[in-house]
N, C-alpha and C positions, 0 to 999 in steps of 0.2 A: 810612357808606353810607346814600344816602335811601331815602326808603318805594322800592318796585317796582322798586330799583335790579337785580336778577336781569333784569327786562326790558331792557338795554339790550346792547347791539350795539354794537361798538367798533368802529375806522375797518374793520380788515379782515371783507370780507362775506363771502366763502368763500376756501376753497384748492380750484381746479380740476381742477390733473392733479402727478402726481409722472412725473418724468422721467430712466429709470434706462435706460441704453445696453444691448442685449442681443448674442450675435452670428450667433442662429440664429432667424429669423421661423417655420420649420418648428414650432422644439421650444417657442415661444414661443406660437404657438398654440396647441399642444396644454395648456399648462399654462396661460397664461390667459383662454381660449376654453370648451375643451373641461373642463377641471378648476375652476379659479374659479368660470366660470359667464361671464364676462366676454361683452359683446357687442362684438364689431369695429365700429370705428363707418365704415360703408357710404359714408358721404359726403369724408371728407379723408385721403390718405395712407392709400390703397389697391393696395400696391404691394408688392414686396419688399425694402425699402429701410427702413421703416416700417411702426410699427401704432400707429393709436390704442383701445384697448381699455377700452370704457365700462364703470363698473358703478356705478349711479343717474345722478346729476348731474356726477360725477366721472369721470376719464381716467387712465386711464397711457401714458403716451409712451414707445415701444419703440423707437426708432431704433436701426438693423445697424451695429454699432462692438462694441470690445473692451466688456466686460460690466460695466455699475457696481454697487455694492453699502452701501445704507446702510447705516449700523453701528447698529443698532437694529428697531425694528418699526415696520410698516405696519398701520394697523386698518381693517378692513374688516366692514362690516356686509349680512349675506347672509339672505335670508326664514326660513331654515332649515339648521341644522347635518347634518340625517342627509343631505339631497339633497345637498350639498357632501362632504360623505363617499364617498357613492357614486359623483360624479362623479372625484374623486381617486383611489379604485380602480381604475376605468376607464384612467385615464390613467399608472398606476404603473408599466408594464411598455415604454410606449413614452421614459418620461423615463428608465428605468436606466441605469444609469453617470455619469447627473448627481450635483449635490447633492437635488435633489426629496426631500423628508420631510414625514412629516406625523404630529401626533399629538394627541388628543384633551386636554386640561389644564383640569380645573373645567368653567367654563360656556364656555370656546372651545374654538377648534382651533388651533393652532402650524403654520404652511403653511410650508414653504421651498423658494425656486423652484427649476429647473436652475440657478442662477447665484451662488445664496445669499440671495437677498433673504426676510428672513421677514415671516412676514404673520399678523397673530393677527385671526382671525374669528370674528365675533361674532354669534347669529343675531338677529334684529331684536326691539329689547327697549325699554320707557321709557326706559331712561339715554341712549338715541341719539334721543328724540322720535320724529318720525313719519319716520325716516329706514329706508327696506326693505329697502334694498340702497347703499352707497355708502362713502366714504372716512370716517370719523368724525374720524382721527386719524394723524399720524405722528410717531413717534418716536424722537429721537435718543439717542441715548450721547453725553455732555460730560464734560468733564477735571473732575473736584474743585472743588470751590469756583466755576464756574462760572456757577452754576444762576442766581444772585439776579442776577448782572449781567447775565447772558442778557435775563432778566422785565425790568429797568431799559430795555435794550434796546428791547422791542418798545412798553413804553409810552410811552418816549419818541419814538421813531422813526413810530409808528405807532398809537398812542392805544389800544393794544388793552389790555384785562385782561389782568394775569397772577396767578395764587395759586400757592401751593406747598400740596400736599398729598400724598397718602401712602398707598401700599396693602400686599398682601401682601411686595413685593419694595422698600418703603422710599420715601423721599421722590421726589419729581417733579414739575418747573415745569410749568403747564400755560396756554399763552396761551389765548384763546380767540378763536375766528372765528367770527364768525356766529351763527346758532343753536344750532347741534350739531356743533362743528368747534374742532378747535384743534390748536396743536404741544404736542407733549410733550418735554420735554428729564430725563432720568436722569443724576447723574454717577455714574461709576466710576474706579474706581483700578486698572483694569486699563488696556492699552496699547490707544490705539481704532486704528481703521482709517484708515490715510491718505487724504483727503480726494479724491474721483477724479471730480468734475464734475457727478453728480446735482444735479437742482433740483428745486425748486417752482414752480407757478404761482397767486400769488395776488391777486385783486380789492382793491380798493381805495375807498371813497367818495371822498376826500379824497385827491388821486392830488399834491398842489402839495405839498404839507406835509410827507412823506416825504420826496418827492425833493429837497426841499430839506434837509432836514436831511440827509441823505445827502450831496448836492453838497457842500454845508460843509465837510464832514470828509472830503472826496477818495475818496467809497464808490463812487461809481457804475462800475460796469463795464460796461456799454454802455450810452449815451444814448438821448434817449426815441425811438421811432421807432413806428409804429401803438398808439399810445395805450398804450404799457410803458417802462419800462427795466429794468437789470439790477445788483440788485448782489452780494455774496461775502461778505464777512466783517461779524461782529457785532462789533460791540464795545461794552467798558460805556460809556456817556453820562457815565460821572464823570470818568474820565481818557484816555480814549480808547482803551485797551491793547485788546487782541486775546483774544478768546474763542472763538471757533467760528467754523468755516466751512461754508455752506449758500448755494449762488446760490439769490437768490429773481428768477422773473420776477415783474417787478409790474407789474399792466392797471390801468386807469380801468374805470370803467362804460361809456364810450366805445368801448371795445375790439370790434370786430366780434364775438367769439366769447361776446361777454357775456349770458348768456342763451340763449345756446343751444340749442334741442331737442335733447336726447342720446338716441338711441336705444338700447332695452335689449331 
């Protein structure tokens, strides 16, 4: 690694919004409005049909369909843990009979939605930089032996860093995005969750160079159309076998929604 190499920024410049299907906008707001802290974003898909639900720079995408559930954690970075507390009490008596839990763990909180999705929040600390409120990270569950070809994966596909490191619950691939943003991949040897159409939305500098290595290898799953395309499955770069599934939307800088003022 050369001198300032910590400074540098890999092709992907953020991950935008995580996109998990819910089937109740009611109980949806109340858990990531009212409880999260989340702000509805006022301007796009203001309907019942749809929410986009801001918190910083980042979105989640609530679309009314049967309920998706990543197999892993969502990280999220909130000003303070006691106010996120008190808003979760608030909200406990209108989410019963969901899955909704919550519980205090170290220096976070363990959040899980009505639908299952967990969310480990974090309140805004150095290790996330000057990030106050936003997505820092999401995290999957992968099969055993997975992890290194995953990392092979995104540097070659997409020039990004990957390291493997390690905390209190053991090793973990960590790509990085941008400043203070990355995927996290865990493997386990338990049976993961059948794969049910959640995405990502992620920016891109170098929007040609991807997609082409993708096209190559028959990845793309919908072609490019307002400055994106679409693809599903990872696989390792050595022999082409199959590791993980995860549609990523992928934008250009081009992309209208690039920069966007998010309201909070």
């Amino acid at each position: 690694m050369g001198a300032y190499s910590e400074e540098d920024v890999g092709n992907i410049i953020s991950l935008e919004h995580v996109n998990v299907q819910i089937p109740d906008q009611a109980l949806a707001t109340l858990f990531y409005v009212v409880g999260l802290g989340c702000t509805r974003d006022p301007y796009l898909n203001v309907g019942l049909n749809n929410m986009w639900a801001n918190i910083g720079e980042q979105q989640f995408h609530l679309p009314t369909r049967s309920p998706q559930v990543i197999d892993g954690y969502i990280g999220l970075v909130v000003p303070h843990l006691e106010g996120l507390a008190k808003r979760l009490d608030a909200v406990a008596d209108g989410l019963k009979g969901t899955q909704f839990a919550y519980q205090q763990e170290g220096d976070h909180m363990i959040v899980t939605c009505p639908w299952g999705n967990r969310y480990r929040c974090h309140a805004s600390n150095p290790e996330f930089g000057d990030m106050a409120s936003g997505m820092p990270y999401v995290e999957f569950a992968v099969p055993r032996d997975a992890m290194a070809a995953i990392l092979r994966f995104y540097q070659a596909a997409f020039g990004a860093s990957g390291t493997v490191e390690s905390d209190g619950s053991g090793e973990f691939g960590r790509v990085k995005i941008g400043r203070h943003q990355s995927l996290l991949f865990r493997e386990t040897d338990r049976p993961l969750r059948a794969y049910d159409g959640h995405h990502i939305a992620i920016y891109v500098a170098n929007f040609s160079g991807p997609y082409g290595f993708l096209q190559n290898r028959g990845g793309i799953t919908e072609d490019v159309r307002n400055h994106q395309f679409r693809f599903k499955n990872i696989v390792d770069p050595l022999d082409g076998s199959f590791k993980f599934s995860l549609e990523h939307e992928v934008r250009s800088l081009c992309h209208p929604m690039y920069n966007r003022f998010v309201v909070n």
